[in-house]
Every structure is written in C-alpha cells, then in structure tokens.
C-alpha positions as CSV (number, residue, x, y, z in Angstrom):
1,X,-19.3,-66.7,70.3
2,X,-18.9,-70.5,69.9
3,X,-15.8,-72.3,70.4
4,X,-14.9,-73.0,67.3
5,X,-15.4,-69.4,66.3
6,X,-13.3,-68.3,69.2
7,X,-10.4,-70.6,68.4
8,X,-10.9,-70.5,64.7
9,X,-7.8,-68.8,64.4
10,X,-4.9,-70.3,65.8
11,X,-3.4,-73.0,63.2
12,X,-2.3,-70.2,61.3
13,X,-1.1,-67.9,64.3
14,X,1.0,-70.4,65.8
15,X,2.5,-71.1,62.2
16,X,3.2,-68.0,61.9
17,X,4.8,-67.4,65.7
18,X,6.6,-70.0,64.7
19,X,8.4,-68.5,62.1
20,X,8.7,-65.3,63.8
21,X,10.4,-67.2,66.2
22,X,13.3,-68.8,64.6
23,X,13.8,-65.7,62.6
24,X,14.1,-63.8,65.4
25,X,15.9,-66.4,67.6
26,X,18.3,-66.4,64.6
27,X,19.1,-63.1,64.5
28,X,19.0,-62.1,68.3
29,X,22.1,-65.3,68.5
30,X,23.9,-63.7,65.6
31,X,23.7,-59.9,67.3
32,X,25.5,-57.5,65.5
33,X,25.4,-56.7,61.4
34,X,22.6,-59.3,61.2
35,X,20.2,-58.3,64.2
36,X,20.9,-54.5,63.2
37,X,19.2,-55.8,59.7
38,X,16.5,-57.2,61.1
39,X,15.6,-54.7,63.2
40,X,15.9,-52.1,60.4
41,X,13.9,-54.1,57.8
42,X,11.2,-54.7,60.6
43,X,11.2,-50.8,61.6
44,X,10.8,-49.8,57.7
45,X,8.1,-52.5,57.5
46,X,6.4,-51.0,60.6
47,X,6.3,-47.8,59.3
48,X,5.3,-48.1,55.3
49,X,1.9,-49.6,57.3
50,X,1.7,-46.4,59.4
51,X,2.1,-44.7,56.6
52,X,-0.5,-47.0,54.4
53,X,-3.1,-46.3,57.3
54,X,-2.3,-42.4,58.0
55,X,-2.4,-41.7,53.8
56,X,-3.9,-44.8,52.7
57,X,-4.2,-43.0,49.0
58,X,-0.3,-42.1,48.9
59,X,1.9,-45.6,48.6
60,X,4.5,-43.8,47.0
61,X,5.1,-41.7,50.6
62,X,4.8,-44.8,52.2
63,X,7.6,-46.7,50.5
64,X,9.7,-43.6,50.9
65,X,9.6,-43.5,54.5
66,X,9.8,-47.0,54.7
67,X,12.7,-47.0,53.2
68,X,14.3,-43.8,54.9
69,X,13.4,-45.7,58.6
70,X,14.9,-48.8,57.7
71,X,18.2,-47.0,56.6
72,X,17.7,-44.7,59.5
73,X,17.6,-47.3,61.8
74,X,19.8,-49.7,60.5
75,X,22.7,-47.1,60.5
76,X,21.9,-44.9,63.8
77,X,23.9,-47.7,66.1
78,X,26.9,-47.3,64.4
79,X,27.1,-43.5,64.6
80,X,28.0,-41.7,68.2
81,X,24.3,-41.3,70.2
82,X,24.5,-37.7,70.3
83,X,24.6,-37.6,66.3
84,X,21.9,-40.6,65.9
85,X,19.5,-39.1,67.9
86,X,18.9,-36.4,65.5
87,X,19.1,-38.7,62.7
88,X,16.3,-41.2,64.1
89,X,13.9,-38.1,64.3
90,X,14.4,-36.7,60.7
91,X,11.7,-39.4,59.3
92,X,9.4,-38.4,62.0
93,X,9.7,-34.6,61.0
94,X,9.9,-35.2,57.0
95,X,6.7,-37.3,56.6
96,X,4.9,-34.4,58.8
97,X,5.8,-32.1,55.9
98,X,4.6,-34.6,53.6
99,X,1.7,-35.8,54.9
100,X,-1.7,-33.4,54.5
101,X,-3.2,-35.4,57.3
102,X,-2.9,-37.5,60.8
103,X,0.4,-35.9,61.2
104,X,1.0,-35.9,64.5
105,X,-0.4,-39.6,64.9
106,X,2.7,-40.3,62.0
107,X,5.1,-38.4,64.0
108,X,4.3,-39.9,67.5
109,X,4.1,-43.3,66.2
110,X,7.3,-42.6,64.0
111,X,9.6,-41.8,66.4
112,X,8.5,-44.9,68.7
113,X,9.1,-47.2,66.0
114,X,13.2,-45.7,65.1
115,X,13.4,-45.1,69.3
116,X,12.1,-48.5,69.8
117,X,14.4,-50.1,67.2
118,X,17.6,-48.3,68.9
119,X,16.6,-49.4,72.1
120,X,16.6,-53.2,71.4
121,X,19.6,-52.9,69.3
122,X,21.6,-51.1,71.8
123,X,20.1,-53.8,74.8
124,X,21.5,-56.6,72.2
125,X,24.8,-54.7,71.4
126,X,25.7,-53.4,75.1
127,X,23.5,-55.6,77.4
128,X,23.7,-59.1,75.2
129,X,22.1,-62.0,74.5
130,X,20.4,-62.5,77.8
131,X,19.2,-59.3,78.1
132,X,17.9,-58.3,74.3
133,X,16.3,-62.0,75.2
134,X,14.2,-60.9,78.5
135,X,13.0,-57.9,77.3
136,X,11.3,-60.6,74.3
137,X,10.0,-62.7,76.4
138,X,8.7,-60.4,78.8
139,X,6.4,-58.9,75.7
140,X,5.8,-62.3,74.5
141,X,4.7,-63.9,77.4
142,X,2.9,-60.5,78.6
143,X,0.8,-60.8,74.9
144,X,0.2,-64.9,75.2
145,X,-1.4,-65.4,78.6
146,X,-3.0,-62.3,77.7
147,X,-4.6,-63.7,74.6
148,X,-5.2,-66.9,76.5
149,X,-6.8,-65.6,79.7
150,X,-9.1,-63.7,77.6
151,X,-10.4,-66.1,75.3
152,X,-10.5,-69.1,78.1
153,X,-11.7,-66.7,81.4
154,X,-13.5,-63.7,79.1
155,X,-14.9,-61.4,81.6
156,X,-15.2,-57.6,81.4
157,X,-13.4,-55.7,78.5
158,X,-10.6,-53.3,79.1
159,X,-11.6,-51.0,76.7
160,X,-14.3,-52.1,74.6
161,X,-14.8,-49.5,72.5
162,X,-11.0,-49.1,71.3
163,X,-9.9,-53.1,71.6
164,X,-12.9,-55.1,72.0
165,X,-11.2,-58.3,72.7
166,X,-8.8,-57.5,75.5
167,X,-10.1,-58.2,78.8
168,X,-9.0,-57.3,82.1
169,X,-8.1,-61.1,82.9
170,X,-5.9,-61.5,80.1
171,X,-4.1,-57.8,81.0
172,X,-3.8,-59.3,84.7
173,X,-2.6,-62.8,83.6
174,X,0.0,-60.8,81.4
175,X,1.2,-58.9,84.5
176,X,1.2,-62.1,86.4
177,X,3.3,-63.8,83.4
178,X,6.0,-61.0,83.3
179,X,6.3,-61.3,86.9
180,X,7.4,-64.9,86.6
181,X,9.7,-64.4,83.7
182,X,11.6,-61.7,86.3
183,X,11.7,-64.1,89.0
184,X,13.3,-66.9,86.2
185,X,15.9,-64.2,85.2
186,X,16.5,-63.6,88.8
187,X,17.8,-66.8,89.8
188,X,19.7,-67.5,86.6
189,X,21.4,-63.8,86.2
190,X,21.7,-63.2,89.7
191,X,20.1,-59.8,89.4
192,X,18.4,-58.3,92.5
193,X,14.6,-58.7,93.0
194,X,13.7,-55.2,91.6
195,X,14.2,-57.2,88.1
196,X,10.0,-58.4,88.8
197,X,8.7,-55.1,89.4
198,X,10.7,-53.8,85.8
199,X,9.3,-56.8,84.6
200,X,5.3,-55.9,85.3
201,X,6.2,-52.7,84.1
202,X,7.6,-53.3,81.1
203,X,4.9,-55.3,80.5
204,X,2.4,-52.4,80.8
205,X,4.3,-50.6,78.9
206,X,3.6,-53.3,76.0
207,X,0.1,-53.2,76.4
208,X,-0.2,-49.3,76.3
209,X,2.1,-49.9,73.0
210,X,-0.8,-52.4,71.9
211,X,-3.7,-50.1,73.3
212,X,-2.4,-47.4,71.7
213,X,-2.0,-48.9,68.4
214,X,-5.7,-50.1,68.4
215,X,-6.6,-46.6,68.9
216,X,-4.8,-45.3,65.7
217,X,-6.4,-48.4,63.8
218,X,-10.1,-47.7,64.6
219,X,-9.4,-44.3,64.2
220,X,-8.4,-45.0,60.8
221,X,-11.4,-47.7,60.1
222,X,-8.9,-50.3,59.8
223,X,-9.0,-54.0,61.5
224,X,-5.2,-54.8,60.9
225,X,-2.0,-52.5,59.8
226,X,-1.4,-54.7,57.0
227,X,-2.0,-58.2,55.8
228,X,1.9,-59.1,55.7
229,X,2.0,-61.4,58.7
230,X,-1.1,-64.5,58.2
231,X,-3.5,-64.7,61.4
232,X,-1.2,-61.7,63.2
233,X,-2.2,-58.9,60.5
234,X,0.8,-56.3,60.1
235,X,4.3,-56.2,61.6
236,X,2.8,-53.4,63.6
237,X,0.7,-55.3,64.6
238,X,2.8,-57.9,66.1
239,X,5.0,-56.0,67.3
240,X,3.2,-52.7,68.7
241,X,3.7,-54.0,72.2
242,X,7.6,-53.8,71.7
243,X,7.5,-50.3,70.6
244,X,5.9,-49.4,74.3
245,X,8.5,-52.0,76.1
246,X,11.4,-50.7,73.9
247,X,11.0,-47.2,74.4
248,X,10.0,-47.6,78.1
249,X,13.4,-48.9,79.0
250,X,15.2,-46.9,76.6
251,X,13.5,-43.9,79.0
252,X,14.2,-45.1,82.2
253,X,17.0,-47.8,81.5
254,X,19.4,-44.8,82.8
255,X,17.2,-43.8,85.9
256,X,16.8,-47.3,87.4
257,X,20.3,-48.5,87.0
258,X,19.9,-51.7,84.5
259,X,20.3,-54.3,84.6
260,X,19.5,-53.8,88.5
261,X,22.0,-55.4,91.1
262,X,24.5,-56.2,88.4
263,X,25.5,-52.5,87.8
C-alpha cells in the first residue's frame, strides 16, 4: 500500500475527531441533564445501527429500538439501580422477540451498549469530571497510538481475518499509551499506582470492545455500522471500544475498590 493510500484518510478523520471532541468535552463539563442526553442519543444511535446490520431489511424495528435505548438510557440514572437494571435489559429482551434472526448477537451487543451508557453516566455523576475524563482518554489514547503504530511500524496482524488492519504494534503501543495516561492521573489525583495496571486493562477491554465489533461486522458483510460519522463510519464504530472499557469497570469497579487509594 502506498503512502498516500495509507494516509488517504485522515483530513476528514481528524475533522471529524474534532467535532466529537468538543461535543463531548461540552457535555462531559456540563455533567448532569445534558451529559445524560448525550449519552442517551449516542446509545439509541449505537443501537438503530445494530439493528440496521442484524435486520438490515427491517428499519422500522431499528428506529423503534433506537428509540426505546435512548429513552432507556437516558432515564435509568434517575431511577434507584435495583429498578434500572431491569429496565436497561428490556430492549435487549424485546428486540429478541422481534428479530427472526442474529438474536443473540442483538441481545449481547444490546445490553453492552445500555450497561455501557450507565456506566459512564454513573462514573460522570458519582466519580466526576476527572474520572468520567480518564476513562476517555484512556480509550482514546488506547485507539490513536493504536492506529498510529500500525500504519507507521505495520508488522504482523492481530487478527487478520476478523480486523485486517490492526496490528500487534498498534495493540502494544495502545497498552503502552494507557499506561502513561495512569501514570499522568497518578501524580495529579494522588491515586495509588494500581491506577496503571486498571489503566492497561481498561484498555484491553477497549480493544476486545473493537475486536468484537469487527467480528459482528464481517459477519454481517458490512465494512462500517453506518455512514453517520465521515472517515469514522458509525457511532458504533467510534465508540465500540467504550462499550468494552465501560462495561469492564462497571464489572469490576466494585471488586477493585475505585478509584484505587482514594477510597
């Protein structure tokens, strides 16, 4: 592949990151009512494409669970957990009735999208600013150096026949880059050292979230989720390696006492 080729893309990626990021920078600093919206709009988004890809022939089912998430999420954080928990599984269970096929890959991916979309609201909510904000750039940085590292150093695939771009050097480089944001949150939160090794692991976490993703999409013959985002592809897209960090820490946030040393 020439250089051009490789790098052909990028004008219109980092226009587009660059929107993503004050949009999200603007809601994560407003928290509350307006970073519950987003993160509702952005969960119904994320799954109307699952839908799309799952039933590609029923948009009608795809708007309505679209829809249902988006409510769902948006209004599970302001009920008691033990009452949203059901709620954010109902679409998960009422698009398996619907759907005549792929249902469980609609059901898995369903419920990571509403979990996922708790778990950074509750981080934002209970945790703050700082914290909704390292678990961010954690998956940013993790997905940069790892798109970096494997266009500039190349070398052999990860798993070729699922993601044939990702590359062992950009899945090290992004274990490497989440290392460093842990040791940056370290000195300026004062949390213990543990915060690093969370970090990497939170960071594989995102890529199984992107892995995983790329799976359903060549399963379903289909290069991007959607077309929504220009030079990213769908919101799924962009943001499949959130769902894995997301739910990750909504899992074991509990078990591993976090934020650790400040607890």
């Amino acid at each position: 592949m020439s250089d051009a080729l490789k790098w052909s893309d990028l004008t219109i990626r980092l226009s587009s990151a660059v929107l993503m990021v004050v949009v999200g920078l603007l809601g994560l600093l407003f928290g509350g009512h307006v970073f519950h919206m987003l993160v509702g709009l952005i969960c119904g988004l994320m799954t109307w494409e699952l839908v799309r890809m799952v039933a590609p022939l029923n948009a009608p089912l795809a708007l309505q669970l679209g829809l249902l998430s988006a409510f769902v999420s948006f209004g599970a954080i302001y009920i008691p957990t033990g009452f949203a928990l059901p709620l954010l599984l109902s679409p998960a269970l009422i698009g398996f009735a619907q759907l005549k096929k792929n249902r469980v890959v609609y059901m898995v991916f369903s419920v990571m999208i509403l979990l996922a979309g708790f778990c950074m609201m509750s981080v934002r909510d209970d945790l703050g600013f700082v914290w909704m904000l390292w678990l961010i750039v954690v998956v940013v940085v993790t997905d940069v150096l790892g798109y970096f590292a494997g266009r500039m150093i190349g070398g052999p695939k990860f798993w070729p026949a699922v993601s044939p771009k990702k590359t062992w050097s950009g899945t090290i480089f992004g274990w490497i880059g989440a290392a460093l944001v842990g040791v940056i949150f370290v000195i300026y939160t004062g949390a213990s050292f543990e915060l690093v090794g969370i970090s990497i692991a939170v960071a594989m976490a995102s890529q199984m979230g992107d892995i995983a993703e790329s799976a359903v999409k060549r399963m379903m013959g289909v290069k991007d989720s959607s077309t929504l985002i220009p030079g990213h592809g769908g919101v799924l897209d962009r943001f499949d390696g959130m769902l894995g960090a997301a739910v990750f820490l909504l899992l074991v946030g509990q078990f591993i006492g976090f934020p650790p040393g400040l607890l």
